[in-house]
N, CA, C and O atoms as a printed pandas DataFrame, in Angstrom:
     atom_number atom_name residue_name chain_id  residue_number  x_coord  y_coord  z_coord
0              1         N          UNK        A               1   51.340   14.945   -9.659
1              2        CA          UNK        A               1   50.809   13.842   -8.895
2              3         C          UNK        A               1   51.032   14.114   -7.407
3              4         O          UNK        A               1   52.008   14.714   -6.956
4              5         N          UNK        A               2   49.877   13.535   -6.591
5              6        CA          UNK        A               2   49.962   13.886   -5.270
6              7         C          UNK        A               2   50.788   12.974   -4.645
7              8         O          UNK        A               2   50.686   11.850   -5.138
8              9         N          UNK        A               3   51.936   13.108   -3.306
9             10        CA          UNK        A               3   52.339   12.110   -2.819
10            11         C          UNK        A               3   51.072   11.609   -1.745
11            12         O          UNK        A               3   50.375   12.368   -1.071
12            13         N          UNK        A               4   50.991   10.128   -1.792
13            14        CA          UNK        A               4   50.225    9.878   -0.774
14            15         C          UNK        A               4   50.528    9.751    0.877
15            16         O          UNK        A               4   51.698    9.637    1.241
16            17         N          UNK        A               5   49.613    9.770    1.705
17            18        CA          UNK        A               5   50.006    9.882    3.228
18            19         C          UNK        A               5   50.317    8.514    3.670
19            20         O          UNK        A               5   49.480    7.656    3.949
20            21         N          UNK        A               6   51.471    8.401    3.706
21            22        CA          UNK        A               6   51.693    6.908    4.054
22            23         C          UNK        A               6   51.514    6.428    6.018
23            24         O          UNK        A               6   51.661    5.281    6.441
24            25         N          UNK        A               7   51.241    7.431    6.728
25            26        CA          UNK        A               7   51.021    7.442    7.830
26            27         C          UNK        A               7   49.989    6.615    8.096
27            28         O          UNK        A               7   50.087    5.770    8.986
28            29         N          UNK        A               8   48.846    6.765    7.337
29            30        CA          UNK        A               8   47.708    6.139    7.505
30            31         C          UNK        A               8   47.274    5.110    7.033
31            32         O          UNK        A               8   46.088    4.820    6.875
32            33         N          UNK        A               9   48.540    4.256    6.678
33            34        CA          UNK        A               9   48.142    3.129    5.342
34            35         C          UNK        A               9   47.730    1.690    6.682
35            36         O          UNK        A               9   48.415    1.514    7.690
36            37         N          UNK        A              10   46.967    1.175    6.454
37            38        CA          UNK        A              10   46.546    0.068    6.765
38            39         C          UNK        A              10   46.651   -1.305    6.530
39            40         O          UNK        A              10   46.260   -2.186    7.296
40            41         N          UNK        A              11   47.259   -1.478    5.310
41            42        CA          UNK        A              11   47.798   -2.959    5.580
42            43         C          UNK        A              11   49.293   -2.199    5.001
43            44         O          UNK        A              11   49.569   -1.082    4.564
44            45         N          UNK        A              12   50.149   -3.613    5.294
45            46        CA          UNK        A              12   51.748   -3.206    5.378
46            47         C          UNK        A              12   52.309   -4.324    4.224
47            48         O          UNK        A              12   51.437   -5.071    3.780
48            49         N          UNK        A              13   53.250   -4.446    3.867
49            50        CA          UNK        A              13   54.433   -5.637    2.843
50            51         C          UNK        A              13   55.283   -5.589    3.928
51            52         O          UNK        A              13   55.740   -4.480    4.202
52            53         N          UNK        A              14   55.637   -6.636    4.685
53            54        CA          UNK        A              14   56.894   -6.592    5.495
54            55         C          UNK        A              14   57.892   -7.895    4.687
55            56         O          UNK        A              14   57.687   -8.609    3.705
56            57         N          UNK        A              15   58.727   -7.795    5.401
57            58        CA          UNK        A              15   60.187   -8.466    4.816
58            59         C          UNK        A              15   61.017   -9.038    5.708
59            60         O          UNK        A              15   61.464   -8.328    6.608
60            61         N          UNK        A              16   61.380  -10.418    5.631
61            62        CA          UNK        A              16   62.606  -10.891    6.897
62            63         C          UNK        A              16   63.165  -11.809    5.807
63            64         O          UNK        A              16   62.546  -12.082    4.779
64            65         N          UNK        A              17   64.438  -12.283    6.128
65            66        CA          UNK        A              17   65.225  -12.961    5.308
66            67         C          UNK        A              17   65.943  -14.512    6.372
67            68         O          UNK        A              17   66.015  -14.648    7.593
68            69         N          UNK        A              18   66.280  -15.267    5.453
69            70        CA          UNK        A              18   66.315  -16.450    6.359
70            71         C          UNK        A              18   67.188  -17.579    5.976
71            72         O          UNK        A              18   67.005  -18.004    4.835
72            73         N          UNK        A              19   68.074  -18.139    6.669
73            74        CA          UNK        A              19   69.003  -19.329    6.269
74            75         C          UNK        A              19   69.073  -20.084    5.162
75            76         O          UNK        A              19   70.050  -20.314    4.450
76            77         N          UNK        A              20   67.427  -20.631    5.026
77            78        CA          UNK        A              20   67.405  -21.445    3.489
78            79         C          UNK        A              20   65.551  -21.474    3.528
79            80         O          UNK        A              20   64.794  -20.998    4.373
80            81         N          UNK        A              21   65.169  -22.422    1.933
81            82        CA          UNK        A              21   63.954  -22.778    2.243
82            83         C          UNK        A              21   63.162  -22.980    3.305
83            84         O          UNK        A              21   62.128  -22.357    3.547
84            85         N          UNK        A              22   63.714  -23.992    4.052
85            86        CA          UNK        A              22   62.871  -24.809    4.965
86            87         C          UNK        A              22   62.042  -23.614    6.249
87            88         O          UNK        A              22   60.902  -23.431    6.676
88            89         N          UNK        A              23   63.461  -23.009    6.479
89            90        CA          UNK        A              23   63.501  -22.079    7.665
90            91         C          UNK        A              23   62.594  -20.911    7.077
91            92         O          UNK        A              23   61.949  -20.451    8.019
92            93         N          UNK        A              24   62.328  -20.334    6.047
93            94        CA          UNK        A              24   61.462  -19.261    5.060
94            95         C          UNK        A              24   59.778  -19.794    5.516
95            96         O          UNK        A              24   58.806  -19.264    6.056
96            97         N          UNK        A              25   60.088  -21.044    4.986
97            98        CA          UNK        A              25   58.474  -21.717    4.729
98            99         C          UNK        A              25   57.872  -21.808    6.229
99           100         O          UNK        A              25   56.749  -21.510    6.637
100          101         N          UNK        A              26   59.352  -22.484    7.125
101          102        CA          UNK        A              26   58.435  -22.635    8.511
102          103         C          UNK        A              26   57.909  -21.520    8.970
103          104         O          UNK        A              26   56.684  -21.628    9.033
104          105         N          UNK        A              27   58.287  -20.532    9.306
105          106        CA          UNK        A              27   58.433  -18.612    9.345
106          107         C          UNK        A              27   57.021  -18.717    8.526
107          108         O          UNK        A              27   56.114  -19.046    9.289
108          109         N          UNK        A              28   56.614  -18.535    7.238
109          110        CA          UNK        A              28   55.937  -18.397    7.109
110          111         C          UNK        A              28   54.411  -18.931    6.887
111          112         O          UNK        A              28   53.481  -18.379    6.300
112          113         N          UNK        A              29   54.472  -20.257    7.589
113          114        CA          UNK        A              29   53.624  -21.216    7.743
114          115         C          UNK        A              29   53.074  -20.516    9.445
115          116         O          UNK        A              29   51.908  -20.349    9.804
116          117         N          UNK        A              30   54.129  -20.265   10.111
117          118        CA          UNK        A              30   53.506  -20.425   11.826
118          119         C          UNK        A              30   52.966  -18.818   11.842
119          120         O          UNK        A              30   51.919  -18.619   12.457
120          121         N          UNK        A              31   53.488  -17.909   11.334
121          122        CA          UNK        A              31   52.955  -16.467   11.318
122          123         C          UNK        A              31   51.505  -16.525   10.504
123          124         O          UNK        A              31   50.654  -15.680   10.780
124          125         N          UNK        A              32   51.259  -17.466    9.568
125          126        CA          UNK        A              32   49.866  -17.443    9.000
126          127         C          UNK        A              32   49.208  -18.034    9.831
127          128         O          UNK        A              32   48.106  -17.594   10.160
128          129         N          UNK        A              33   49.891  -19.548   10.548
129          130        CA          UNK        A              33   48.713  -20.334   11.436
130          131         C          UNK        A              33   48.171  -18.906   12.708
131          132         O          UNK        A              33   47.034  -18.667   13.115
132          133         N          UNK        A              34   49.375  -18.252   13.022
133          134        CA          UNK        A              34   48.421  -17.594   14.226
134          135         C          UNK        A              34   48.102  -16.280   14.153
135          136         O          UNK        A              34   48.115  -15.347   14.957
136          137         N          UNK        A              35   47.690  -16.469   12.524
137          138        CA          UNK        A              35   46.676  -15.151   12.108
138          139         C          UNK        A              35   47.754  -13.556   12.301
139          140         O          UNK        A              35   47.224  -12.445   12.322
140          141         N          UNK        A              36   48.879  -13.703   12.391
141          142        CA          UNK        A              36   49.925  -12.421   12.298
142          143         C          UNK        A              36   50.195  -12.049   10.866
143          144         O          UNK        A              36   50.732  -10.943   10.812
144          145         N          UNK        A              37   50.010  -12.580    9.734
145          146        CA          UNK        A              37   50.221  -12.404    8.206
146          147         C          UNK        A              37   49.078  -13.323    7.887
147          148         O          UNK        A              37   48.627  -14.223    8.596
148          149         N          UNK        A              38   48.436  -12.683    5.913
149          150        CA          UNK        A              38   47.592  -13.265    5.451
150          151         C          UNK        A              38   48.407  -14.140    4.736
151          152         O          UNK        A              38   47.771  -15.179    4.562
152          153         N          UNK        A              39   49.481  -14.204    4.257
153          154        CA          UNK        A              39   50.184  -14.406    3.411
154          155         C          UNK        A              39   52.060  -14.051    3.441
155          156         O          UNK        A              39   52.665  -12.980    3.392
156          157         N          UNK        A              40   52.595  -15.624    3.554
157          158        CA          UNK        A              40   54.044  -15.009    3.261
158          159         C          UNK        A              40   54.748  -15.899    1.872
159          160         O          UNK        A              40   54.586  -17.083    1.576
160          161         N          UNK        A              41   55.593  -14.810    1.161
161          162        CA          UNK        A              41   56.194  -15.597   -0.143
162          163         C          UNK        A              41   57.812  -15.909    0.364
163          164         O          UNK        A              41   58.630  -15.081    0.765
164          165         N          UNK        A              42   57.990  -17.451    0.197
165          166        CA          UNK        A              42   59.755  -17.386    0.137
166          167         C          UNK        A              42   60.126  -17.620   -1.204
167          168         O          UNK        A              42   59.972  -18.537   -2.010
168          169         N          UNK        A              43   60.894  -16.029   -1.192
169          170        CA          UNK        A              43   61.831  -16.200   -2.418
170          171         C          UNK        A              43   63.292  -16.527   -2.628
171          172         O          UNK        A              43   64.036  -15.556   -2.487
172          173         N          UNK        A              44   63.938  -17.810   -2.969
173          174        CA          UNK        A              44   64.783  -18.328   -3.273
174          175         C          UNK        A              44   65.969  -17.398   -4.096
175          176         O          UNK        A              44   65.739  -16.430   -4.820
176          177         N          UNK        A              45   67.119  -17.907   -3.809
177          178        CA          UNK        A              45   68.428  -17.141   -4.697
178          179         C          UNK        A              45   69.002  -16.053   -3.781
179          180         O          UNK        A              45   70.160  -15.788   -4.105
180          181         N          UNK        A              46   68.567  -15.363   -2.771
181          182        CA          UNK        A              46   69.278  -13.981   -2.618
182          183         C          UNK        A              46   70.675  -14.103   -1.970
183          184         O          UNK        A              46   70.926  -15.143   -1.361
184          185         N          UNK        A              47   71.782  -12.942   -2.065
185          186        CA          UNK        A              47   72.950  -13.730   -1.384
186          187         C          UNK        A              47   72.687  -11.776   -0.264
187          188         O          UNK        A              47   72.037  -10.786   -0.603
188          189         N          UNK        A              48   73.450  -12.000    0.892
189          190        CA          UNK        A              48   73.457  -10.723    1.685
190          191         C          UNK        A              48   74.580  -10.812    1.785
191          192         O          UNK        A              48   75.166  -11.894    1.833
192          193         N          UNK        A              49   75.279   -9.392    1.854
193          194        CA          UNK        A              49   76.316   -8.672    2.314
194          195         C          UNK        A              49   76.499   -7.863    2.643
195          196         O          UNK        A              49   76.394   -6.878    1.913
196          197         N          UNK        A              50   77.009   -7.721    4.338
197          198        CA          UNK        A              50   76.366   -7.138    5.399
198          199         C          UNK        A              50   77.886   -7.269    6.731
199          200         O          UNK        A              50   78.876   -7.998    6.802
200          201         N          UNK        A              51   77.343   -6.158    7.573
201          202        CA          UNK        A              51   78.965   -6.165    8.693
202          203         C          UNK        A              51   78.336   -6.940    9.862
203          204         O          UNK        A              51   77.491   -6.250   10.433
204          205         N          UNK        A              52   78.444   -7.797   10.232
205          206        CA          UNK        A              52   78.012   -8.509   11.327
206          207         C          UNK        A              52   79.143   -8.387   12.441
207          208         O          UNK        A              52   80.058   -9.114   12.055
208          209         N          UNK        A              53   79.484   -7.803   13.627
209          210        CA          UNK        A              53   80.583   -7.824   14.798
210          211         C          UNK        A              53   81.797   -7.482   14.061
211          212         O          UNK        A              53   82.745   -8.215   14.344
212          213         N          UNK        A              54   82.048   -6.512   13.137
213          214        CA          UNK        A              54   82.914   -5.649   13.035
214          215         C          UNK        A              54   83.518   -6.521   11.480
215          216         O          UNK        A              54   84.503   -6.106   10.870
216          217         N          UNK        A              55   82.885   -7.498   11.129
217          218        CA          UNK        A              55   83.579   -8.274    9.511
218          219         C          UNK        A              55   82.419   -8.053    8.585
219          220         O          UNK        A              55   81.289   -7.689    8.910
220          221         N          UNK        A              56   82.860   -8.324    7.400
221          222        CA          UNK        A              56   81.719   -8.191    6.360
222          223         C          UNK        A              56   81.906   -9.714    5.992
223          224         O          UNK        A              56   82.878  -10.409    5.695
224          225         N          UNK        A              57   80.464   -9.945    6.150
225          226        CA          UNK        A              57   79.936  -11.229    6.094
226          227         C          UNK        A              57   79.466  -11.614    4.615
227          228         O          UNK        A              57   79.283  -10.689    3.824
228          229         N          UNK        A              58   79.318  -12.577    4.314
229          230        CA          UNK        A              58   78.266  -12.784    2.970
230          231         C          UNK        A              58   77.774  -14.288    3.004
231          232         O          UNK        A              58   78.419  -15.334    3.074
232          233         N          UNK        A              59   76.596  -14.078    2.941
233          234        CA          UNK        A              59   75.520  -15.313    2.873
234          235         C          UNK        A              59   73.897  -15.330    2.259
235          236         O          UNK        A              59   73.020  -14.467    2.244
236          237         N          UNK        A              60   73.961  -16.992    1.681
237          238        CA          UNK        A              60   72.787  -17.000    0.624
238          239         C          UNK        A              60   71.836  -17.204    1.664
239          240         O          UNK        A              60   71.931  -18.019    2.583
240          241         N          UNK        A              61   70.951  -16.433    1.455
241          242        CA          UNK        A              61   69.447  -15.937    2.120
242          243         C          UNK        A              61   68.091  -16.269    1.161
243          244         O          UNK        A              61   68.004  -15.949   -0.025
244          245         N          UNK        A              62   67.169  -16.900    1.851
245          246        CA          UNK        A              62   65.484  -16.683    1.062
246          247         C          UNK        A              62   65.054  -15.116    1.870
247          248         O          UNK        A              62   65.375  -14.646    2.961
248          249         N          UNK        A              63   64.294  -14.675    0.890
249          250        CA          UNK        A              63   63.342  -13.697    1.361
250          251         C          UNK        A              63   62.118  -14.034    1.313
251          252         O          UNK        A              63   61.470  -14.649    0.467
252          253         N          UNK        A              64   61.723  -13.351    2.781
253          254        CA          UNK        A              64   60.146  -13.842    2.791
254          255         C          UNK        A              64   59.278  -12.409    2.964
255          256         O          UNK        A              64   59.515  -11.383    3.602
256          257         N          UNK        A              65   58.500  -12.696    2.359
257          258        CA          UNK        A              65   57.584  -11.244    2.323
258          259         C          UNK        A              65   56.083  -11.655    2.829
259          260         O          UNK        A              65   55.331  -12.613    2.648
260          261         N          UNK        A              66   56.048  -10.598    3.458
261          262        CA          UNK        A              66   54.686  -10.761    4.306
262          263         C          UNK        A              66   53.884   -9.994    4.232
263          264         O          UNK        A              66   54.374   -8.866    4.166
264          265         N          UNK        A              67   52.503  -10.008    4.196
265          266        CA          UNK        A              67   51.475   -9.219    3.712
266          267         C          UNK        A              67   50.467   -9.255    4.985
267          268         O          UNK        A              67   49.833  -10.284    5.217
268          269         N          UNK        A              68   50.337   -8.110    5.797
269          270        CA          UNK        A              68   49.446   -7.976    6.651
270          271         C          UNK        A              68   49.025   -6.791    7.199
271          272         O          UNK        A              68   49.193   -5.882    6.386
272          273         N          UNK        A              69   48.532   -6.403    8.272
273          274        CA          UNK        A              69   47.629   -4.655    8.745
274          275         C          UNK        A              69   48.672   -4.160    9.551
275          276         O          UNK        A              69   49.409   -4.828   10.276
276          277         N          UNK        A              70   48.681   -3.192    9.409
277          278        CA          UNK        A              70   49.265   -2.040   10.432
278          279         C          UNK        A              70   49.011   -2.346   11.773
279          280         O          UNK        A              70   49.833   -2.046   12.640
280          281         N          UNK        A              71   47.474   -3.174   12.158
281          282        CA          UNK        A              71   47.031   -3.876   13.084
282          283         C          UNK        A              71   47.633   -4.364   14.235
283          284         O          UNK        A              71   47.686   -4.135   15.443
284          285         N          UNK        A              72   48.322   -5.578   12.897
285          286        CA          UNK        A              72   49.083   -6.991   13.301
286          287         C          UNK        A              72   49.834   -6.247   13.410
287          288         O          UNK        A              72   50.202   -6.305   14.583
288          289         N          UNK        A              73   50.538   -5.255   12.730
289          290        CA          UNK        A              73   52.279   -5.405   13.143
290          291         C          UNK        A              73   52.790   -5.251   14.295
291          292         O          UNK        A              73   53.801   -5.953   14.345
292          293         N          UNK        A              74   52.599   -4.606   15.417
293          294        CA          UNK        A              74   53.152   -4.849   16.968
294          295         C          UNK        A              74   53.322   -6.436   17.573
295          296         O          UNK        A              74   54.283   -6.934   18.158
296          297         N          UNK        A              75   52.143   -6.968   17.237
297          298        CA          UNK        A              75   52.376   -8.417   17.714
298          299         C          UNK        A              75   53.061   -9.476   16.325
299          300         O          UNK        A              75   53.486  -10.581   16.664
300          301         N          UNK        A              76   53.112   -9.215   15.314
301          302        CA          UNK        A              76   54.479   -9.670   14.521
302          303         C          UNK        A              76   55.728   -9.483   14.650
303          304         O          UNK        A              76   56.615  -10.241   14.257
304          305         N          UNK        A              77   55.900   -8.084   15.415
305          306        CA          UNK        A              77   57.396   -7.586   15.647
306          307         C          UNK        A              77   57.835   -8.024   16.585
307          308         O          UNK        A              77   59.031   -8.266   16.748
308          309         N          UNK        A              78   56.507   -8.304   17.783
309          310        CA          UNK        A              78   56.553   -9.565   19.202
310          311         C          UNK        A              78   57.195  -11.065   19.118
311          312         O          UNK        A              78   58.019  -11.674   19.800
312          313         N          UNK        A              79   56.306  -11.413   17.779
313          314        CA          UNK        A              79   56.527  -12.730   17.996
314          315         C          UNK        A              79   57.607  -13.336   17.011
315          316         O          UNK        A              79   58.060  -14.458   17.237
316          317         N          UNK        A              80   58.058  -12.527   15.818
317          318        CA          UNK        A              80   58.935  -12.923   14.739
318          319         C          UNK        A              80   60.218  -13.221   15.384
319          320         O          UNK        A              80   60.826  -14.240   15.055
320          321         N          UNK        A              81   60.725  -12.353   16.354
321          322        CA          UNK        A              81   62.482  -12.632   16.730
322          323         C          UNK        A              81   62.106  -14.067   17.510
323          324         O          UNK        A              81   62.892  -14.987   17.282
324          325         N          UNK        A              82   61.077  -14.329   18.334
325          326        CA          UNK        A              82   61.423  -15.580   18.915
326          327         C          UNK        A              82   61.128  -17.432   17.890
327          328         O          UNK        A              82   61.331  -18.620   18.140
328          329         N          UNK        A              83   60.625  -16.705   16.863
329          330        CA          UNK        A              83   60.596  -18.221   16.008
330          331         C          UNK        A              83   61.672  -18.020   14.943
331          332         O          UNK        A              83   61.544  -18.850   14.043
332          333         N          UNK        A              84   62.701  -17.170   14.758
333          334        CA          UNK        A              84   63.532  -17.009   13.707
334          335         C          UNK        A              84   64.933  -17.533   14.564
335          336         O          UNK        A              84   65.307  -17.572   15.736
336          337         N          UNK        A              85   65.525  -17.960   13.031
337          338        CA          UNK        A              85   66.947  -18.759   13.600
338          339         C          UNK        A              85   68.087  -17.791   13.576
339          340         O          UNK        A              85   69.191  -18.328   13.679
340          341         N          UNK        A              86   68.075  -16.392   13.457
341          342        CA          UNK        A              86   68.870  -15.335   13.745
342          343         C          UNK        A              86   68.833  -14.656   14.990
343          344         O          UNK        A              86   67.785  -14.428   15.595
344          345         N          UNK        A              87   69.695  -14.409   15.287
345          346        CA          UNK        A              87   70.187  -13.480   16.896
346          347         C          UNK        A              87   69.593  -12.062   16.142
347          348         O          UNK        A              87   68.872  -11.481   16.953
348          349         N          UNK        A              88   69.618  -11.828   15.729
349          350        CA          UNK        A              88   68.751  -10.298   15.186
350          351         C          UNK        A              88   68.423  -10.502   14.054
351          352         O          UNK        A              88   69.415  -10.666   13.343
352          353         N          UNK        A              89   67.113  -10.605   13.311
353          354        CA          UNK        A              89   66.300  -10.907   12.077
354          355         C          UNK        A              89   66.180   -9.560   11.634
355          356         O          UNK        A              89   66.324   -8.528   12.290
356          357         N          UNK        A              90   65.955   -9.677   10.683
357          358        CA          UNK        A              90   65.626   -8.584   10.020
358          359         C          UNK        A              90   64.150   -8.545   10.123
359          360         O          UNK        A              90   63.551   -9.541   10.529
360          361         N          UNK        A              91   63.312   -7.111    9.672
361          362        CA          UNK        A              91   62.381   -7.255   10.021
362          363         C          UNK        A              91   61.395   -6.221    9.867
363          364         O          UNK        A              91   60.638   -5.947   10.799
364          365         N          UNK        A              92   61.337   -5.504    8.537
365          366        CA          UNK        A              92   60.954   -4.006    7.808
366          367         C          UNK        A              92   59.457   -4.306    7.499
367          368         O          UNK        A              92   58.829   -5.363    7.427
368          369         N          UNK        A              93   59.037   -2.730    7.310
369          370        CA          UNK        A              93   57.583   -3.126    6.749
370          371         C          UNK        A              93   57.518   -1.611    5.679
371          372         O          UNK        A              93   57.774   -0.462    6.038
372          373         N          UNK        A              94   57.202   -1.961    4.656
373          374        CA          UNK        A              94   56.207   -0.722    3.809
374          375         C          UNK        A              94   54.810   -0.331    3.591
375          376         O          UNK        A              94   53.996   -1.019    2.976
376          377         N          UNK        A              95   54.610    0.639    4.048
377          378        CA          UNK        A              95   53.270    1.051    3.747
378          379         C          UNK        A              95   52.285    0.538    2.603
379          380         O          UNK        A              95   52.424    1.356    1.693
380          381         N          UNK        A              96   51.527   -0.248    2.285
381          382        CA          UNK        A              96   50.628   -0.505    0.829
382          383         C          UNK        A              96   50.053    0.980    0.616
383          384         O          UNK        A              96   49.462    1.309    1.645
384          385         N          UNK        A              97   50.025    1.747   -0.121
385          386        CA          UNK        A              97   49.496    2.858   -0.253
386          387         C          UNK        A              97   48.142    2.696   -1.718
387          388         O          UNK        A              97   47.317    3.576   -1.963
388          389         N          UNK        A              98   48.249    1.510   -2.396
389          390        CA          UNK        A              98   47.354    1.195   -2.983
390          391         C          UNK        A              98   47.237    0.198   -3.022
391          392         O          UNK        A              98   48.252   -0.326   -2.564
392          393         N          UNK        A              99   46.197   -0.847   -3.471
393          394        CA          UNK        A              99   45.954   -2.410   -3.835
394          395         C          UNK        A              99   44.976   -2.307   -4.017
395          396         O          UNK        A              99   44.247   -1.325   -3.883
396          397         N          UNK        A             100   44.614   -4.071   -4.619
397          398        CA          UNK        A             100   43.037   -4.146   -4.949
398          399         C          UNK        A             100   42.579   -4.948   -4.176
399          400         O          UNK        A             100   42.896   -5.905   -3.469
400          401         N          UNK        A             101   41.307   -4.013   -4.626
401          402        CA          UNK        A             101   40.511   -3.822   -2.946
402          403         C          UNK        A             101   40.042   -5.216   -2.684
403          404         O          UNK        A             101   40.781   -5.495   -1.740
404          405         N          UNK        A             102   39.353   -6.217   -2.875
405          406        CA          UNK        A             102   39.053   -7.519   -2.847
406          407         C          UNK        A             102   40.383   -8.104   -2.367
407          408         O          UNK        A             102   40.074   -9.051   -1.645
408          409         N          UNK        A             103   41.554   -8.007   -2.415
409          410        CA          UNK        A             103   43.162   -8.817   -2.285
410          411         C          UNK        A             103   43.011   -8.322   -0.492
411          412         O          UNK        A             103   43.064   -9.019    0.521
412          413         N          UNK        A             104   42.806   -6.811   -0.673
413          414        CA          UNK        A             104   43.428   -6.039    1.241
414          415         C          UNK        A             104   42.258   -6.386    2.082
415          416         O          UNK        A             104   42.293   -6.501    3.307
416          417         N          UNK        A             105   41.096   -6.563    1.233
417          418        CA          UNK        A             105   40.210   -7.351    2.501
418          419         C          UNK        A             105   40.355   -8.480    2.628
419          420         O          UNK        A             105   40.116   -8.894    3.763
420          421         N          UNK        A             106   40.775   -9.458    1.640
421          422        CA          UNK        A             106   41.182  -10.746    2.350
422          423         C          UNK        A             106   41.928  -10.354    3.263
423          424         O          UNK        A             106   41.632  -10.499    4.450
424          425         N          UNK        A             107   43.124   -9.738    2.811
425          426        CA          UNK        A             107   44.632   -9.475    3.907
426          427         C          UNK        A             107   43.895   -9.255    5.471
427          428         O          UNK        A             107   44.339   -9.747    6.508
428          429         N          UNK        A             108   42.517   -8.289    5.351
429          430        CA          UNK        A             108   42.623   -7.818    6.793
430          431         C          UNK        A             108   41.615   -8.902    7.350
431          432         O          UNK        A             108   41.687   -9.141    8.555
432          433         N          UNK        A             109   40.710   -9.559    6.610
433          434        CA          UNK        A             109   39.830  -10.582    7.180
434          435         C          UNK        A             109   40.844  -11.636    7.559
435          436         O          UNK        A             109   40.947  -11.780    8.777
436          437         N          UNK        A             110   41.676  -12.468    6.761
437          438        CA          UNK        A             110   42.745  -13.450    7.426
438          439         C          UNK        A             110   43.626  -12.889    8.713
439          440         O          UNK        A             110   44.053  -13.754    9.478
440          441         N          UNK        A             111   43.900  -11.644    8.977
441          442        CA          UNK        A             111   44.865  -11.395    9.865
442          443         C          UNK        A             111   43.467  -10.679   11.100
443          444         O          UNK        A             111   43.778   -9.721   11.806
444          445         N          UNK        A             112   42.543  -11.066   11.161
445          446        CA          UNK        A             112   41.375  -10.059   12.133
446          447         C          UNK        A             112   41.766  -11.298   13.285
447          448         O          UNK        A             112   42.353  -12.381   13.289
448          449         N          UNK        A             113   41.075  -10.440   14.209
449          450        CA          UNK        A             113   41.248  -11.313   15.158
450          451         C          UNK        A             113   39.991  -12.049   15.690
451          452         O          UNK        A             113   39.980  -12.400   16.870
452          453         N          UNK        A             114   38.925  -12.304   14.879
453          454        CA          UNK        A             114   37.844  -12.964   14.585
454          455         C          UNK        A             114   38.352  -14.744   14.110
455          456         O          UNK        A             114   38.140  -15.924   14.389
456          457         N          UNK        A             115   39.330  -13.636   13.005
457          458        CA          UNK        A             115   39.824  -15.134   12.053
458          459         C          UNK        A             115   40.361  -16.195   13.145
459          460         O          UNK        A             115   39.845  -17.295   13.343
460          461         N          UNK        A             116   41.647  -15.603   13.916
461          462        CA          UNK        A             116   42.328  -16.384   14.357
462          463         C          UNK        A             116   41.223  -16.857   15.725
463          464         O          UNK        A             116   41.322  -17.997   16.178
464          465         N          UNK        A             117   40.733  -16.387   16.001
465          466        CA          UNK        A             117   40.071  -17.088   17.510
466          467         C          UNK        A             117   38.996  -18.296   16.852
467          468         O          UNK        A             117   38.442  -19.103   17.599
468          469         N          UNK        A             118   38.809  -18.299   15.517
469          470        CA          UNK        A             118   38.417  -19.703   15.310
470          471         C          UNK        A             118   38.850  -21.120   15.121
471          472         O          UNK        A             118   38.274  -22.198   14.982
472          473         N          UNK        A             119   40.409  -20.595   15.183
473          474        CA          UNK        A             119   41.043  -21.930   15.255
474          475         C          UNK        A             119   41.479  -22.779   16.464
475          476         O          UNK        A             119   41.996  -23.882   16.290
């Protein structure tokens, strides 16, 4: 099997994690209103453990996953630290190297910048 070129992948799965529900949903309510993600999921339950200023910390976290273009991501990576309730968010993305195809054109029609200048 061939590995694929992930250099060139065009839409992305990104990932940030967040205090509780509320703070997940808002995150991913205001990144959809301004067309930066087609789509974000908060998933409930996760706990992190992690060195924050020299202690190891541990705390229950939602994960939110975000689905958008290679496009968007400069101006997601812009605008995510200033609506998140962390001093440094987390804030990863993976390449989609496959999907179906009807799902990644929604992804890139919701995140175009056609979409958002109609609101």
């Amino acid at each position: 099997m061939e590995t694929p070129d992930t250099s060139a992948a065009t839409h992305l799965v990104a990932f940030t994690t967040a205090p509780s529900a509320e703070d997940g949903r808002r995150l991913a309510r205001v990144l959809v209103e301004r067309g930066l993600v087609a789509c974000g999921t908060v998933i409930p339950g996760g706990v992190s453990v992690y060195r924050w200023r020299g202690a190891v910390e541990e705390q229950e976290e939602v994960l939110v996953v975000l689905k958008t273009t290679a496009v968007r991501w400069p101006d997601l990576v812009s605008a995510l630290p200033g609506l998140h309730p962390y001093e440094v968010p987390e804030l990863l993305a993976l390449p989609v190297v496959l999907g179906h195809g009807p799902y990644l054109r929604w992804v890139s029609d919701e995140t175009s910048e056609a979409t958002t200048k109609k609101e």
